[in-house]
FINULO-204968 format. One record per residue (C-alpha): residue number from 1; residue in one letter; x negated, y negated, z. Coordinates in nm, 2 decimals. Example, Ala and Ser with C-alpha at 12.3 -4.5 7.8 and 13.67 -1.06 7.14 Angstrom:
2
{1,"A",{-1.23,0.45,0.78}},
{2,"S",{-1.37,0.11,0.71}},
% end
This chain:
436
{1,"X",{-8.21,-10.75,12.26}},
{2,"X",{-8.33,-11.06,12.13}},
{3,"X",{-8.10,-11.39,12.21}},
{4,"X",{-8.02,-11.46,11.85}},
{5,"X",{-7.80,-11.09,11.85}},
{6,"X",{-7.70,-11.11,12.26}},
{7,"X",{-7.37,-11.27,12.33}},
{8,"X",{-7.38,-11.46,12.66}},
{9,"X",{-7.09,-11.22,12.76}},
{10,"X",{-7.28,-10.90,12.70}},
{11,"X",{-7.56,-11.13,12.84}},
{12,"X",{-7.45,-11.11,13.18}},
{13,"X",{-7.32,-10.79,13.24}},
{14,"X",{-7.70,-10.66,13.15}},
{15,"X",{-7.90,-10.94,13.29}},
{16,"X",{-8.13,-10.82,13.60}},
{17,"X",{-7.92,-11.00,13.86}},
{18,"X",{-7.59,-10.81,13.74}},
{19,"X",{-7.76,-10.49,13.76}},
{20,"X",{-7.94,-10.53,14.11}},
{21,"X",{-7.51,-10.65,14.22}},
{22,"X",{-7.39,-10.36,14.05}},
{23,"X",{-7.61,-10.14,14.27}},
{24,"X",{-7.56,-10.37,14.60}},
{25,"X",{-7.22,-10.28,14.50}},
{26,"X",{-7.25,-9.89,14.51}},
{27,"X",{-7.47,-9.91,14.83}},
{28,"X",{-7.20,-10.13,14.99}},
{29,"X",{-6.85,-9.89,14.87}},
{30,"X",{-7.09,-9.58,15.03}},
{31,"X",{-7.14,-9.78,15.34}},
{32,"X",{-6.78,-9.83,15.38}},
{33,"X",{-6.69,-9.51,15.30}},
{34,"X",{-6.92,-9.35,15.58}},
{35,"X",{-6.81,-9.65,15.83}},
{36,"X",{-6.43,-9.56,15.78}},
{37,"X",{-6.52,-9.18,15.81}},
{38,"X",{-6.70,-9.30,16.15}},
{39,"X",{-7.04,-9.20,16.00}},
{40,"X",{-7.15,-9.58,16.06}},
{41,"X",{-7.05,-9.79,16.35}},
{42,"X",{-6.85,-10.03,16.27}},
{43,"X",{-7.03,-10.28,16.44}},
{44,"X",{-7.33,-10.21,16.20}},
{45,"X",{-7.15,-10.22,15.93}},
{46,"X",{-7.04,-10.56,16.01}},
{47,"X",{-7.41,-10.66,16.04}},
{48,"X",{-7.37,-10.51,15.68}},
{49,"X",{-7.15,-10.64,15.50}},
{50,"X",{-7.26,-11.03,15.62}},
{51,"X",{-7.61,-10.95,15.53}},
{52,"X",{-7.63,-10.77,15.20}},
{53,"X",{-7.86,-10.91,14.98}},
{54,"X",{-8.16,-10.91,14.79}},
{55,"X",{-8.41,-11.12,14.58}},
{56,"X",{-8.50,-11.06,14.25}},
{57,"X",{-8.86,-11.22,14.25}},
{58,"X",{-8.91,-11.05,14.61}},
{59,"X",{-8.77,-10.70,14.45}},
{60,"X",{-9.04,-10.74,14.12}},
{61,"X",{-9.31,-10.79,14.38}},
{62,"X",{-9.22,-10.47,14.60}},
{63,"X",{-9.20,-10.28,14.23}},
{64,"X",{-9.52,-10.40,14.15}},
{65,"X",{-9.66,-10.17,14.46}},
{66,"X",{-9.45,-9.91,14.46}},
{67,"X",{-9.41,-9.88,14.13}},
{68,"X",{-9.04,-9.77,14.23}},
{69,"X",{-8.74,-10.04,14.13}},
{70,"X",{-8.44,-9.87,14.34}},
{71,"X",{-8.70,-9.84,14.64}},
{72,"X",{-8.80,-10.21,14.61}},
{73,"X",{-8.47,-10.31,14.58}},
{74,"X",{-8.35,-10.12,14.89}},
{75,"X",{-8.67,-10.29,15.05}},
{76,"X",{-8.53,-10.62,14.98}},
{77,"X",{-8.24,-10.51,15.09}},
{78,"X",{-8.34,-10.41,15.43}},
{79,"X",{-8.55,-10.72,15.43}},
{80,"X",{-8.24,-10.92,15.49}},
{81,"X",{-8.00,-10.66,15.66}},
{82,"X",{-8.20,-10.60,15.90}},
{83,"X",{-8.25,-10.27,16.14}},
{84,"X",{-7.83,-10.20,16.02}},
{85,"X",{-8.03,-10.12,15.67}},
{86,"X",{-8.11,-9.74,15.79}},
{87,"X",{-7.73,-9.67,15.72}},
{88,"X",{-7.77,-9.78,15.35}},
{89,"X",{-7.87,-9.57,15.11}},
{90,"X",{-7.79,-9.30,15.33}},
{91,"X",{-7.80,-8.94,15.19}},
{92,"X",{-7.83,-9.06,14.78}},
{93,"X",{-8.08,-9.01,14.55}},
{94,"X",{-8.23,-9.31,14.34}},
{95,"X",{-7.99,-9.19,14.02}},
{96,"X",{-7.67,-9.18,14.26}},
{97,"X",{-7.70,-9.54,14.27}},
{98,"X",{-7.85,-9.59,13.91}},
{99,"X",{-7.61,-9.38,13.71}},
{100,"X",{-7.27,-9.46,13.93}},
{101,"X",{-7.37,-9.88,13.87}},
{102,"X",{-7.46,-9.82,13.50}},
{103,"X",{-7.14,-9.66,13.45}},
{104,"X",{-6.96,-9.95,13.61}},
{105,"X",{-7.20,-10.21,13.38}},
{106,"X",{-7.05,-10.01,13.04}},
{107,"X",{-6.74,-10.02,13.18}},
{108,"X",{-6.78,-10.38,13.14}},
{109,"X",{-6.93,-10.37,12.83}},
{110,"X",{-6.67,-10.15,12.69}},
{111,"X",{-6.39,-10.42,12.72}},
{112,"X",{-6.55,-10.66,12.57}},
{113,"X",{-6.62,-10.44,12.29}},
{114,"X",{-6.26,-10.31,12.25}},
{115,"X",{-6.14,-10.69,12.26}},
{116,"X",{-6.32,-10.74,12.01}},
{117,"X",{-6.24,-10.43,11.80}},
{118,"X",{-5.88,-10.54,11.84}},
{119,"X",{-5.94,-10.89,11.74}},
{120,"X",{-6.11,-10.76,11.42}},
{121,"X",{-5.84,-10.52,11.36}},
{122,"X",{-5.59,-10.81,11.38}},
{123,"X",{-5.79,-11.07,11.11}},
{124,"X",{-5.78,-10.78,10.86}},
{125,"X",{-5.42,-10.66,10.92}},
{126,"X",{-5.34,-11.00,10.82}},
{127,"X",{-5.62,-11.07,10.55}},
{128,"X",{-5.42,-10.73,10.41}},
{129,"X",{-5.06,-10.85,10.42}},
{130,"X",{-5.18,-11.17,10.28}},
{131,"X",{-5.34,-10.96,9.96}},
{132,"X",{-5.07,-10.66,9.95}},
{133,"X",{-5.03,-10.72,9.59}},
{134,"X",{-5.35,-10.94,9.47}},
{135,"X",{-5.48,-10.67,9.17}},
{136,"X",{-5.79,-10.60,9.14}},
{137,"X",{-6.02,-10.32,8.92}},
{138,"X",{-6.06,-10.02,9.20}},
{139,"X",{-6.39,-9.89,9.14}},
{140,"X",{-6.56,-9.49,9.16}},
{141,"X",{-6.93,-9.46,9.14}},
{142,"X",{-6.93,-9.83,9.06}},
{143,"X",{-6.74,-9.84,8.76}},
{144,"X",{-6.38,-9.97,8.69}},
{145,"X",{-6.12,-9.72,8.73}},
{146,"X",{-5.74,-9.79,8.78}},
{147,"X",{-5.60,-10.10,8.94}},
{148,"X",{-5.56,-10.14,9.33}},
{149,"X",{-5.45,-10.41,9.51}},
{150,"X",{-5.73,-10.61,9.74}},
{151,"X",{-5.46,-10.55,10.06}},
{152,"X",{-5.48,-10.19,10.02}},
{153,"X",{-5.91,-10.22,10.05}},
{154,"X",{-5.84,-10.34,10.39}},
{155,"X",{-5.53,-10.16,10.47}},
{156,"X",{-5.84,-9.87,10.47}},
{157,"X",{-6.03,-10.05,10.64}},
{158,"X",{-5.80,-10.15,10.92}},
{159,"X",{-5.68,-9.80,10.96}},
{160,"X",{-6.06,-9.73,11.02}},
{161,"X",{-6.08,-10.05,11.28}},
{162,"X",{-5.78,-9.85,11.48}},
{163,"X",{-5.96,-9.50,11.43}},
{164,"X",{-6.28,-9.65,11.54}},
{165,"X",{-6.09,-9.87,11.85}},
{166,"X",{-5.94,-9.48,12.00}},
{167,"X",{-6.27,-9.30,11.95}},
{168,"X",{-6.44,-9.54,12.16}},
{169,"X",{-6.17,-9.60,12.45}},
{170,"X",{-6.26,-9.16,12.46}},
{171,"X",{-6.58,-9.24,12.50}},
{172,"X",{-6.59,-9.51,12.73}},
{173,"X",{-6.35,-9.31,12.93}},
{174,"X",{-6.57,-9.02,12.92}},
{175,"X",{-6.86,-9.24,13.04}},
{176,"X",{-6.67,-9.39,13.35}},
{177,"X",{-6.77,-9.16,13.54}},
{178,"X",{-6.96,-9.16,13.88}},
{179,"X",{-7.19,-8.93,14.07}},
{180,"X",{-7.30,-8.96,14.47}},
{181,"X",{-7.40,-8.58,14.50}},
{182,"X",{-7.76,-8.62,14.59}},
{183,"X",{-8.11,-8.50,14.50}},
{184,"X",{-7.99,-8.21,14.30}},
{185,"X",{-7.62,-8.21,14.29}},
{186,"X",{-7.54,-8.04,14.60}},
{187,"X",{-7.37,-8.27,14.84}},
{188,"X",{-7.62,-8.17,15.06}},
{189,"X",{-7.62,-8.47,15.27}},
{190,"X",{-7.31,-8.62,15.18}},
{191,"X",{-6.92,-8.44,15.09}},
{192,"X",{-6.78,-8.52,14.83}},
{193,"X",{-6.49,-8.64,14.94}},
{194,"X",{-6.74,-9.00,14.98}},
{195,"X",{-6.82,-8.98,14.62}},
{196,"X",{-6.42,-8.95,14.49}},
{197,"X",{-6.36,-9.23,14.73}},
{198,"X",{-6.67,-9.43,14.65}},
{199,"X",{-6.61,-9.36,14.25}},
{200,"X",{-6.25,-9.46,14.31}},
{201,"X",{-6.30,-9.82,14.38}},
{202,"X",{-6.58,-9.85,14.14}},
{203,"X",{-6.30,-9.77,13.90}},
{204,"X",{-6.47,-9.41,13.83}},
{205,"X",{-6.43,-9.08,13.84}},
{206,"X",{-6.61,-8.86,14.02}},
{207,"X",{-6.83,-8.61,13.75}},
{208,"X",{-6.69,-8.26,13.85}},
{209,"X",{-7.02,-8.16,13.89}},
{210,"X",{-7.39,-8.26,13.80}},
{211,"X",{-7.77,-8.24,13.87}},
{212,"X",{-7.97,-8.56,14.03}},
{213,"X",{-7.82,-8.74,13.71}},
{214,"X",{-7.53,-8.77,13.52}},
{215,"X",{-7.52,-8.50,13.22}},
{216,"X",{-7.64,-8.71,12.92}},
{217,"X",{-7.38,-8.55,12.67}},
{218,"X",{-7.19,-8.83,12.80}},
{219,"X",{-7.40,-9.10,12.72}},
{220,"X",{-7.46,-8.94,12.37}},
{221,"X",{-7.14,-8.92,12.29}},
{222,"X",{-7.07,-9.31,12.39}},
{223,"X",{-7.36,-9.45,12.17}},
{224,"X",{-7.28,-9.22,11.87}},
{225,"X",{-6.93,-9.38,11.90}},
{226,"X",{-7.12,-9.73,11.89}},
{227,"X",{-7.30,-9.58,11.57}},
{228,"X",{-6.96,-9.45,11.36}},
{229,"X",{-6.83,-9.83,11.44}},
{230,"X",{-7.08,-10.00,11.31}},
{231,"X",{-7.11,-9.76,11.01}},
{232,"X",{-6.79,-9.89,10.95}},
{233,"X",{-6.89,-10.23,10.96}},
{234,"X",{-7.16,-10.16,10.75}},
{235,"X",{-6.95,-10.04,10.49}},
{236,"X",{-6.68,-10.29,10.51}},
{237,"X",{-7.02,-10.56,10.49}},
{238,"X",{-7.17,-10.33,10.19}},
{239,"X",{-6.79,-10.37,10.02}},
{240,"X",{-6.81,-10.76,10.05}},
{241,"X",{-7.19,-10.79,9.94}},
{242,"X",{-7.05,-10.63,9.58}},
{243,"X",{-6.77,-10.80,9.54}},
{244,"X",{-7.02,-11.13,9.63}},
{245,"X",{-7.23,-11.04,9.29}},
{246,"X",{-7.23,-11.30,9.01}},
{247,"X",{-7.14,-11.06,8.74}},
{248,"X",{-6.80,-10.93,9.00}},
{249,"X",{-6.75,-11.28,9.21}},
{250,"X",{-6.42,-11.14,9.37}},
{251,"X",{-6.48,-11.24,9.73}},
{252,"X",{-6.74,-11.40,9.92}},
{253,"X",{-6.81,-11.44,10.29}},
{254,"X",{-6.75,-11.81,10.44}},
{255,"X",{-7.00,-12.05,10.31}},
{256,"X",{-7.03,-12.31,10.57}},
{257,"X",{-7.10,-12.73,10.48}},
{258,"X",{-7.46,-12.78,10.54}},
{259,"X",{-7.51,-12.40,10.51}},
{260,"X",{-7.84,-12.33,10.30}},
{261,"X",{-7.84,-12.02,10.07}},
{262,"X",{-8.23,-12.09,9.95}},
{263,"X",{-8.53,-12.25,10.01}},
{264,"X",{-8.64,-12.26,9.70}},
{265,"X",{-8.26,-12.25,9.48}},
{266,"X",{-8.02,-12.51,9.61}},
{267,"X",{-7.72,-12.32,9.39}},
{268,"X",{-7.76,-12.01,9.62}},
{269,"X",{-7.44,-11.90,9.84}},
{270,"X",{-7.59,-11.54,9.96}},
{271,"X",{-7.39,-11.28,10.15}},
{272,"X",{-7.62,-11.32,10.45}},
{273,"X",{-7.41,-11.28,10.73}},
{274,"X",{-7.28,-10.89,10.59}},
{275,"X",{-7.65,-10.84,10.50}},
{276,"X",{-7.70,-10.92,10.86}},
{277,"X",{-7.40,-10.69,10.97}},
{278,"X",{-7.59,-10.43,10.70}},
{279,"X",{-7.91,-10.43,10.88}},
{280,"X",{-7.84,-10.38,11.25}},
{281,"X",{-7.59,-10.16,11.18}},
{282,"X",{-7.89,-9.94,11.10}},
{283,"X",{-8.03,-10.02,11.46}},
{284,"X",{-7.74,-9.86,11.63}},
{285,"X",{-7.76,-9.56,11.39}},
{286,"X",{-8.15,-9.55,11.52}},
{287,"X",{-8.02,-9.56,11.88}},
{288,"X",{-7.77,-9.28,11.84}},
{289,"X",{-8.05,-9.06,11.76}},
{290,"X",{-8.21,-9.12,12.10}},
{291,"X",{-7.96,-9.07,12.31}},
{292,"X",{-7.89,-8.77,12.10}},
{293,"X",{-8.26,-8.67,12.21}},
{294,"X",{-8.19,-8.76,12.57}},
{295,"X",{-7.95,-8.50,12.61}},
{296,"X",{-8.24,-8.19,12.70}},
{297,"X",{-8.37,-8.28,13.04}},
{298,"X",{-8.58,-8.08,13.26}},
{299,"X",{-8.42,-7.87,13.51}},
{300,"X",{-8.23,-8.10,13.74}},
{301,"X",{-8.35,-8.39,13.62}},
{302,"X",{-8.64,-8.56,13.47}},
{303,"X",{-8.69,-8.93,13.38}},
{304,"X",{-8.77,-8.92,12.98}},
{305,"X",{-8.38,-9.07,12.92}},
{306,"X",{-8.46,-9.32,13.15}},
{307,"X",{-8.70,-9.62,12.96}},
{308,"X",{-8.50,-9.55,12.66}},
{309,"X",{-8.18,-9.63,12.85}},
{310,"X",{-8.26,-9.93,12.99}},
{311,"X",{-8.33,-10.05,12.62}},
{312,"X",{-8.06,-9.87,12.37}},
{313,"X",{-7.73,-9.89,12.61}},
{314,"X",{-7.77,-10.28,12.65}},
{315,"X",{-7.87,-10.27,12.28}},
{316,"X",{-7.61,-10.07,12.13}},
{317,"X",{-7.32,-10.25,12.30}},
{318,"X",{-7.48,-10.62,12.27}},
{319,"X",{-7.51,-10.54,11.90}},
{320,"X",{-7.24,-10.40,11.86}},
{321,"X",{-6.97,-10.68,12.00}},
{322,"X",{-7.21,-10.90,11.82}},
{323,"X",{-7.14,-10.71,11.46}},
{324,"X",{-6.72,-10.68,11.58}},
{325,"X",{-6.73,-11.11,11.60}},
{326,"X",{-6.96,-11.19,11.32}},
{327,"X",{-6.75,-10.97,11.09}},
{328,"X",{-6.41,-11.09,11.21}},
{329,"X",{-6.52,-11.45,11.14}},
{330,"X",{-6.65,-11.32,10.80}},
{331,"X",{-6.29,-11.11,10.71}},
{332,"X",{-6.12,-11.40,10.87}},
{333,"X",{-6.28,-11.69,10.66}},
{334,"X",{-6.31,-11.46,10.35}},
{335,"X",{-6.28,-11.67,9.99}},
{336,"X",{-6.05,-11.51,9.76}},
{337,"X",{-6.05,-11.50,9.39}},
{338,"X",{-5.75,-11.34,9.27}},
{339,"X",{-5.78,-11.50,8.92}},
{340,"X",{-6.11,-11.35,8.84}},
{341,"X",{-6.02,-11.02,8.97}},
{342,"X",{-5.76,-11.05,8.70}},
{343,"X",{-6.00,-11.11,8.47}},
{344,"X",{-6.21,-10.82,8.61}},
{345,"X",{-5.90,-10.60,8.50}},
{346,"X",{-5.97,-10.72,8.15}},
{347,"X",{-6.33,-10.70,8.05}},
{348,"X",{-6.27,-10.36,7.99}},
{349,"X",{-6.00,-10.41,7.72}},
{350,"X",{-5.72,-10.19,7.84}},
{351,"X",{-5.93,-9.87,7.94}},
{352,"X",{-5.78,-9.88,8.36}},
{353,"X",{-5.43,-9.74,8.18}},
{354,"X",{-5.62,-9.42,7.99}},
{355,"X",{-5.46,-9.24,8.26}},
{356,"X",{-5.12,-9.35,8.26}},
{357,"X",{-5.16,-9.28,7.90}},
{358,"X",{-5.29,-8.87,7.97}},
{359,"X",{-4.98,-8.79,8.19}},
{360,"X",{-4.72,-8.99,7.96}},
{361,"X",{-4.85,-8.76,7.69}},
{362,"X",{-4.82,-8.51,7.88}},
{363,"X",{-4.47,-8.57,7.95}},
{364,"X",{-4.39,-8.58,7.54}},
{365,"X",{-4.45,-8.22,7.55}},
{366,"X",{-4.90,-8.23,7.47}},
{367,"X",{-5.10,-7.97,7.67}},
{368,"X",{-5.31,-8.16,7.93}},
{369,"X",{-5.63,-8.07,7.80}},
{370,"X",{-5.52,-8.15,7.42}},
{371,"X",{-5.42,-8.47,7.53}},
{372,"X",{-5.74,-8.56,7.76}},
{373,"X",{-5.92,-8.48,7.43}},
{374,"X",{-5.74,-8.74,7.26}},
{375,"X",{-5.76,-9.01,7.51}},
{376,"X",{-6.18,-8.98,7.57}},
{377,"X",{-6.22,-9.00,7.22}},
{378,"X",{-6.06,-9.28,7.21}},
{379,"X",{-6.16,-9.47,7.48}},
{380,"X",{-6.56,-9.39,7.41}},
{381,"X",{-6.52,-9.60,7.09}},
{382,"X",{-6.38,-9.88,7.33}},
{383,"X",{-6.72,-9.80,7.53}},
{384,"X",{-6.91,-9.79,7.24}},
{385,"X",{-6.77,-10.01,6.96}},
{386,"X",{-6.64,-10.28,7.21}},
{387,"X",{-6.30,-10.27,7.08}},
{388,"X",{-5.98,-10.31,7.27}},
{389,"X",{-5.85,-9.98,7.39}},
{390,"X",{-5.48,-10.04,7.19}},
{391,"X",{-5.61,-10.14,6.88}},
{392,"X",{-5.83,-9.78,6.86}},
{393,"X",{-5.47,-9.61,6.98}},
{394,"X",{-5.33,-9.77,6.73}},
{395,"X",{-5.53,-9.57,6.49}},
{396,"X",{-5.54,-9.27,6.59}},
{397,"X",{-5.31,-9.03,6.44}},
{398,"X",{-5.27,-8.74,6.70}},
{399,"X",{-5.13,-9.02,6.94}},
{400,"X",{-4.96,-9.22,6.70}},
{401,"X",{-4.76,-8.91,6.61}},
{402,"X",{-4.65,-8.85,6.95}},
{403,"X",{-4.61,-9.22,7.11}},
{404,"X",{-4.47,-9.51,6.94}},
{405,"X",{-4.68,-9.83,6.94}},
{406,"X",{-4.38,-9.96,7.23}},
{407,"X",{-4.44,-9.64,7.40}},
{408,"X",{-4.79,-9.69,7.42}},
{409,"X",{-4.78,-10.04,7.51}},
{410,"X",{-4.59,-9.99,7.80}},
{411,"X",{-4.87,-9.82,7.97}},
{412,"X",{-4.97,-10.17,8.03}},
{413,"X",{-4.77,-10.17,8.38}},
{414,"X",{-4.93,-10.23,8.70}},
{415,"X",{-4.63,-10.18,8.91}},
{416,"X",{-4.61,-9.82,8.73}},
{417,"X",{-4.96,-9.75,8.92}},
{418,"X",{-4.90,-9.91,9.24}},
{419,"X",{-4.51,-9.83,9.31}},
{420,"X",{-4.59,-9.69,9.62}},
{421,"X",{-4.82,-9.96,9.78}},
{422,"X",{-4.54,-10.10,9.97}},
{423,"X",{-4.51,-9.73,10.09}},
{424,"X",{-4.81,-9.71,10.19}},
{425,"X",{-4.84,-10.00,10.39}},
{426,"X",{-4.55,-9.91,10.55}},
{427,"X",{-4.73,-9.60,10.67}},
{428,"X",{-5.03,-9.82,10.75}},
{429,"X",{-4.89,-10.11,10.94}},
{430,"X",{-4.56,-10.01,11.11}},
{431,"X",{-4.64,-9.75,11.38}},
{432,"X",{-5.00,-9.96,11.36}},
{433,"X",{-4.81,-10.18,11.67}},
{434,"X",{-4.71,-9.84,11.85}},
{435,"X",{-5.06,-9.69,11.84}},
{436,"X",{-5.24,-10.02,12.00}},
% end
């Protein structure tokens, strides 16, 4: 991933040097493993553990022979162990080292992305309580439909966060999972009693059974989890991008001082940080699909998962803890305008209470489809007269006959339509402390 999307976090944990430690790391736990069963002496595994090591420049030169990275880095190992290094490596297969230390590296990057996840989560649960009764026009298919609130957009949208947060702790659990059972999955050379040990202080599990590799169900199921979340962030960017329009001008991302919206229009203030969130979203949606195709191997094992890995799994979760931050800044520093969402309400002259109007109609004794009749007709000569949605009640004699002008004016009640948003966010937020 390019530097402008990689937090120096995620950085790390996929840099070369962390992944040539993570598999020192694996070769080591083995070693120790063996040495406490007796299989090494413990005075060569002394030698061992002082001289572990390796170089990365002296590992990319051995790889640029052998045309083999685990084998060049066992080289360099050796290279500094010295003759103790015929105990390393002992019995494994390239992909025992490769999968178990990969597994440990998402491991890594899984925290990070579920702090992050919560720390979203927590700016909108706020950003919601804060707006638990700011009205605004709820929209479906784009046009203005009955009055919400602006806290209960994001009360959806943080019951999402906390949906998202639990599907990917189950899939990062299903990925920590280790495998030390050799070329094929046999435990041919080693039991595997060493690879329950080995996997337990790597913080793994061991797989309950596999071929040279891990089964890549797992790994499909870990980036498609990466793909819903960022879906979600796409969507909660998408929301924001509308509401930024000039003709809607509800809510707008942070516009920073000395931020430029336009080369060429000084008067710009774009939503470029959601279209941002927008667009790489569609990069982890892209990756899911591959480690989708990575699932069908050949046999017990073939290496067509293997260049893709090395590029989507740093990818997916860089970009994705990337998206969880930027978006938490953006909900976090998220401008407001309660006043022209009130005015939102207006422009359509009274047309968000039609159905308030239907079921009080209903209640006076008119059949439901009588009265739906009634209501349309008047509220398409508010669409297509531009006249206020009372004054053409007001003149219609089926309603007048059955409402009183009080009667119909009542309709005009927001608290009749959202009397159960306080329920509702009880629902929401109350047990929300019990499920983190």
């Amino acid at each position: 991933m390019i530097d402008r999307y990689m937090p120096g976090d995620l950085a790390e944990i996929w840099s070369e040097e962390n992944m040539f430690r993570t598999w020192l790391l694996v070769e080591l736990e083995t070693c120790r493993v063996l040495a406490e069963k007796g299989w090494i002496p413990r005075e060569a595994m002394d030698v061992i553990e002082r001289k572990a090591a390796f170089s990365v420049p002296r590992i990319r030169e051995i790889e640029s022979v052998t045309h083999h990275d685990l084998i060049a880095f066992t080289t360099s190992v050796a290279e500094h162990v010295g003759p103790e290094s015929r105990y390393i490596h002992w019995g494994l297969t390239s992909t025992d080292v490769v999968d178990t230390a990969r597994a440990v590296q998402l491991l890594q990057a899984s925290a990070r992305i579920l702090e992050a996840m919560d720390a979203l989560a927590d700016a909108i649960r706020a950003r919601a309580l804060e707006h638990r009764r700011t009205l605004m026009m709820g929209r479906t298919h784009g046009v203005h439909a009955e009055i919400t609130t602006f806290g209960l957009k994001l009360a959806v949208w943080y019951d999402e966060m906390r949906r998202n947060r639990e599907r990917m702790r189950r899939a990062a659990e299903t990925m920590a999972v280790g495998k030390l059972s050799g070329a094929v999955g046999t435990f041919a050379h080693l039991d595997p009693d060493v690879e329950a040990r080995v996997c337990e202080r790597l913080g793994l599990v061991p797989a309950p059974v596999s071929t040279q590799t891990l089964q890549r169900d797992r790994h499909a199921e870990y980036v498609s989890a990466i793909a819903i979340a960022g879906s979600s962030l796409d969507k909660f960017a998408t929301e924001i991008r509308h509401l930024q329009r000039t003709e809607v001008r509800e809510a707008e991302e942070p516009f920073a001082s000395g931020q430029k919206g336009s080369s060429a229009m000084p008067h710009k203030r774009n939503p470029v940080k959601c279209e941002q969130v927008s667009g790489l979203s569609r990069l982890l949606r892209g990756y899911s699909v591959t480690a989708l195709e990575n699932v069908a191997l050949w046999h017990e094992r073939d290496i067509s998962h293997s260049s893709a890995e090395r590029v989507i799994l740093p990818d997916a979760t860089s970009v994705l803890c990337y998206m969880l931050r930027a978006m938490t800044r953006i909900v976090s520093g998220l401008v407001v305008h309660p006043d022209r969402m009130l005015k939102n309400i207006g422009l359509t002259r009274g047309l968000a209470y039609s159905g308030q109007l239907l079921l009080d109609l209903t209640r006076k004794g008119v059949l439901r489809e009588e009265a739906y009749r009634w209501v349309q007709r008047c509220a398409m000569k508010v669409w297509d007269e531009d006249r206020d949605f009372f004054e053409v009640l007001a003149g219609d004699p089926d309603i007048t006959r059955v409402l009183d002008a009080e009667e119909v004016r009542a309709v005009v009640n927001p608290d009749l339509q959202l009397r159960n948003v306080d329920a509702v966010f009880a629902r929401v937020f109350d047990g929300a402390e019990q499920g983190r």
